[in-house]
N, C-alpha and C positions, 0 to 999 in steps of 0.2 A: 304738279299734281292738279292743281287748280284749273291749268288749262290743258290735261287731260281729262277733268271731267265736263268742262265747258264744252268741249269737243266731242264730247261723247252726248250731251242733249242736245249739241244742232244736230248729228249725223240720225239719231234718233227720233228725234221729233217728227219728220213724214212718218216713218214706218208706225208709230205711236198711233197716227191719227189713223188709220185702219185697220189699225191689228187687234191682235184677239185680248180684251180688256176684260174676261173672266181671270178668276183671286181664288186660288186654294182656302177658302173661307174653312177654319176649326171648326168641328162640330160639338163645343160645349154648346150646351141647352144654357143661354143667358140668362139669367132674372130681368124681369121688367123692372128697367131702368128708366122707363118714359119720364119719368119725372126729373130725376137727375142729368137725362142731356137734357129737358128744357130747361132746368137751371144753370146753364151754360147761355145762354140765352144771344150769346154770338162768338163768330168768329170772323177773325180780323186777317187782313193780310194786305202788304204796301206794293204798290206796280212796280215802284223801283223807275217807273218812266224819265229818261231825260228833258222829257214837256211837261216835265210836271211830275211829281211823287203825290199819290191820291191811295189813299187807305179804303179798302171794298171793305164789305161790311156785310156778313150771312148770317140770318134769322137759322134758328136750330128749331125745328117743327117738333111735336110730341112726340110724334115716329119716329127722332133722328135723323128725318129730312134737312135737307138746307135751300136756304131763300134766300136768291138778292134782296140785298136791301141798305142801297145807298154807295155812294162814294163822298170824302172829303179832302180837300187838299190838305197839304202838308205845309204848302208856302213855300217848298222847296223842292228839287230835281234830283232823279236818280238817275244814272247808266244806261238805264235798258239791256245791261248786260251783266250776266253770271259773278254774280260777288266773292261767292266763294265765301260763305261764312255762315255763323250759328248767330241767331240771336239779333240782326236787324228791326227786331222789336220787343218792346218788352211792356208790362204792364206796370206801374205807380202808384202808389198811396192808398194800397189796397184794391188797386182796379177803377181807382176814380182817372185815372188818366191809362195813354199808351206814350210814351216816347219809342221815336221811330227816329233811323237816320237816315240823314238825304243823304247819300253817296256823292251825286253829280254836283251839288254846291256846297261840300262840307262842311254841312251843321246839322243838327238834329232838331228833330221838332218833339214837343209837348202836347197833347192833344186829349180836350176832358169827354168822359164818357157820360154822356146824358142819361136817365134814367129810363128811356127809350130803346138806347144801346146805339142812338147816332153819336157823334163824334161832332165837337166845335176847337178850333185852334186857336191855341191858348197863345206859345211862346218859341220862336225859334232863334236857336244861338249858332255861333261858330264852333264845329269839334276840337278845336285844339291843334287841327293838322289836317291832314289830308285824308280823301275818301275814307269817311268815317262807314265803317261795318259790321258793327257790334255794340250793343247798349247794354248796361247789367245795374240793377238800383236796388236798392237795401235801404229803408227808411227816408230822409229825407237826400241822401246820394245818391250819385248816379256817374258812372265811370264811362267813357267810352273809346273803343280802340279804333284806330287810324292805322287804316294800311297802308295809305300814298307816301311816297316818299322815302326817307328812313322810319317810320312808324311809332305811335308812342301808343299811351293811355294819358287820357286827362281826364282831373273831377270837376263835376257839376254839383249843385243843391240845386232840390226841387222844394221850394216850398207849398204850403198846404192849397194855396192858388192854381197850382201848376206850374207859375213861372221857373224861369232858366237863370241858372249864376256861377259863373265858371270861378273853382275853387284855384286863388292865387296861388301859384308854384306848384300846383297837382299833374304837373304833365312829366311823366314819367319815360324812357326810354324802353323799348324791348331787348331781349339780349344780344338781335344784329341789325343793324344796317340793313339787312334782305330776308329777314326770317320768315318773309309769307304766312303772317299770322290768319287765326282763321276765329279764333271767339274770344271775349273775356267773360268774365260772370263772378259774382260774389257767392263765397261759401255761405252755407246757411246760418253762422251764425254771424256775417256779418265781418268779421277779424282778419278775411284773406281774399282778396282776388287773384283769380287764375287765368293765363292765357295761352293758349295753342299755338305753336308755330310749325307749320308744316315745314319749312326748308330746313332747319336747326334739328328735329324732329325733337324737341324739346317741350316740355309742359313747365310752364314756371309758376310763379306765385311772388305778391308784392303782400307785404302786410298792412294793415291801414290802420291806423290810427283813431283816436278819438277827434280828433281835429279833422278826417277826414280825409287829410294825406296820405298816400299810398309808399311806403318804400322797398325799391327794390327795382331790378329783378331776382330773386330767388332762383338758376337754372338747375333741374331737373332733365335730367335722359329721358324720354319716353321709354317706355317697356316696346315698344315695336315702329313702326315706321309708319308716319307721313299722320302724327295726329291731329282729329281735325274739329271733332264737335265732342261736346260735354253736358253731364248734369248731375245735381249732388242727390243724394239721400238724403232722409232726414235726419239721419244720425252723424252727417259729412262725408261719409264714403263716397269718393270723388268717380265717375265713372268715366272715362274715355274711348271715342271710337278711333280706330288707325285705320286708314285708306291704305297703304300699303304702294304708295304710289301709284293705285289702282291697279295690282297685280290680278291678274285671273284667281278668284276664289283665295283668294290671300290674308284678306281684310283678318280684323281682330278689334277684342275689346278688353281694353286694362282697368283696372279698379284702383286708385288708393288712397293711403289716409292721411292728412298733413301734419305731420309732424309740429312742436313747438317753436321750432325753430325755421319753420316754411319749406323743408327737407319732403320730399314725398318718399311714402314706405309703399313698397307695393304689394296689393291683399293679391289679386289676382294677374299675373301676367300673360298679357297677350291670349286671352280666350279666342282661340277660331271662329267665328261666322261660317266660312267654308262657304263665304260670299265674293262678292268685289264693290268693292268702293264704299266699305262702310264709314258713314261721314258723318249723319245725326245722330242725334241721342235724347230720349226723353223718359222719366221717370214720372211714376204717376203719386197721389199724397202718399199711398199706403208703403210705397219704397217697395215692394218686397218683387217688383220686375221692373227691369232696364228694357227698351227698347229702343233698338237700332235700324236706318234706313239702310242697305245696301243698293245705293244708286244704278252704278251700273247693273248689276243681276235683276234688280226689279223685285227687289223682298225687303220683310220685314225682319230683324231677329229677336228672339223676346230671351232673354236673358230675365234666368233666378239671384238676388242679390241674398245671401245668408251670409251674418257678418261682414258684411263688406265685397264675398267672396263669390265670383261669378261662376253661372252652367248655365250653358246652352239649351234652353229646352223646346224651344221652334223655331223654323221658318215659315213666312205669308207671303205667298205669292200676293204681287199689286197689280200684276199684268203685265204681258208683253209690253217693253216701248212704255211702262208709265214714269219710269226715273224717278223713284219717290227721293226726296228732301227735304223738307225741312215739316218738324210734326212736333202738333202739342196735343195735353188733353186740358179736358173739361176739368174747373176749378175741384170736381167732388173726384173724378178719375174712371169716370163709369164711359165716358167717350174720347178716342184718342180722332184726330185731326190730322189727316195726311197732305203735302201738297205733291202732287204728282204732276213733276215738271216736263215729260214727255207729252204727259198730253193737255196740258195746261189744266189741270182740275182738283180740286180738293177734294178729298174721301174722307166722310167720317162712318168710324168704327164703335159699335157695340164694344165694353169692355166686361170680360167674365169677371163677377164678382169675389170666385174662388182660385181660378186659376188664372185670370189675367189673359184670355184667347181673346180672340178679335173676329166681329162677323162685321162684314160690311153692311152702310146701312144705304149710302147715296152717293152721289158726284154731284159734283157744282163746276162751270167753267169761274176760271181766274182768269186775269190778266198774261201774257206771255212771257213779261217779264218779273211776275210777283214776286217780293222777294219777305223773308220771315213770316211770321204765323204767332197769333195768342187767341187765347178764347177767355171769356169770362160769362 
């Protein structure tokens, strides 16, 4: 799956750079938001470069524009190539830091957020194993998944500095040998992390402790095939997108709730997209829409969550040849943040304050290889 959709942004990527980059933009009438994207006040995103892993850095204008502004190393290297994952960044200690992971020399780096919105580097450790691709932190925690190799998950503590401390005996196993994971991430209150394996097509769960240790794996069937990216509600209802192995118009999106025992029950199974390759996933505070990237087709899905329980109620064109992936919103939820890896650009989106529609507001070029996305 993974390297059907790698193969689907080289083969795309020319055609991207001259094709027609008009977006079926909703016609809700938004509310002025101006104030609310400028208090987002940047968004972030890592090159992923093997000469270097360097975090870009874009000013949010009043208008919802975006502005360069800066790069900072990492002190460590990325692949320059297709991760295949959710969540290579995340934000810390309430947004006083980013931890980000080096793929290419696996470790992850710690990185504090100046009151500016530049970035200085703090502390970089070893992942625990191999090509680390995914970070997820919960208070002073921080887990992250390794896909090289046979695969695990290990804990970290971030203290109130930023620094890095690899939690003794927290490296955990996945449930195969080759299970082509693709995220991890902690439930929101904290009590369970989950991870994706696309080859298993399995969603698991480890429980974690007060100590910080994680156990398990917990395995779960997927509700449909090849899951790949996640994000919770606020109430826990877990949402998941299925790539479908990148079937033509196949994709789908499952919902469920974790059970006491780390058991998933499932609210919604396999909602249609009637996309292809739906892969990310991101919620905004208010919970009450999911929103999914359908990579290959080049749309948006916006998904209603009621009780836990998902409907389809759009798709967003992002443009011919744009390969949207990986997307966050603005900490209040009034701007969501596209990376559109076809054509190496980030788009941010007006967000309707009633119905959750999306009007584009700008592009910004990225790096070619950028890899994850946060805004604060």
């Amino acid at each position: 799956m993974k390297r059907l959709l790698m193969a689907t942004i080289a083969a795309l990527a020319l055609v991207a750079c001259s094709g027609d980059l008009r977006d079926d933009t909703e016609s809700e009438q938004t509310d002025d938001v101006t104030e609310e994207l400028t208090g987002a006040r940047r968004v972030y995103t890592a090159s992923n470069s093997s000469a270097g892993n360097r975090i870009h850095t874009y000013a949010i204008t009043a208008e919802g524009g975006l502005l360069t502004r800066g790069t900072w190393s990492t002190v460590g290297r990325g692949t320059s190539g297709f991760l295949g994952n959710q969540g290579g960044m995340t934000l810390a200690k309430n947004g006083e830091f980013i931890l980000v992971v080096n793929a290419g020399s696996n470790d992850f780096s710690s990185m504090r957020v100046r009151s500016d919105g530049s970035l200085q580097f703090v502390d970089r450790i070893g992942s625990g194993g191999t090509r680390p691709i995914s970070v997820t932190t919960r208070g002073s925690l921080a887990y992250v998944l390794n896909a090289g190799g046979t695969g695990n998950i290990t804990g970290f503590r971030v203290d109130d500095s930023g620094m890095l401390s690899r939690i003794s005996g927290s490296t955990r196993s996945l449930s195969s040998a080759s299970s082509d994971p693709a995220q991890v991430g902690f439930s929101p209150d904290g009590r369970w992390l989950v991870v994706t394996e696309l080859a298993t097509t399995t969603v698991n769960t480890y429980s974690v402790g007060t100590n910080g240790l994680a156990t398990g794996p917990i395995v779960n069937r997927s509700s449909g095939l090849s899951p790949f990216g996640f994000a919770f509600a606020s109430d826990g209802t877990l949402v998941v997108s299925e790539a479908f192995a990148d079937r033509a118009n196949a994709s789908a999106v499952s919902s469920y709730a974790i059970r006491s025992d780390g058991t998933l029950r499932v609210l919604s199974g396999s909602v249609r997209t009637n996309q292809s390759a739906a892969c990310w996933v991101a919620i905004p505070p208010s919970s009450r829409y999911a929103y999914v990237t359908n990579t290959a087709s080049g749309s948006i899905s916006r998904f209603s969550i009621r009780e836990g329980r998902l409907t389809l109620v759009s798709t967003l064109r992002t443009g011919t040849g744009s390969l949207p992936v990986d997307l966050t919103f603005s900490p209040t939820g009034a701007a969501l943040f596209v990376h559109l890896a076809g054509t190496n650009r980030i788009a941010s989106y007006r967000v309707g304050s009633t119905t959750g529609s999306l009007s584009r507001v700008d592009t910004i070029a990225v790096p070619p290889t950028a890899n994850g996305i946060v805004a604060r």
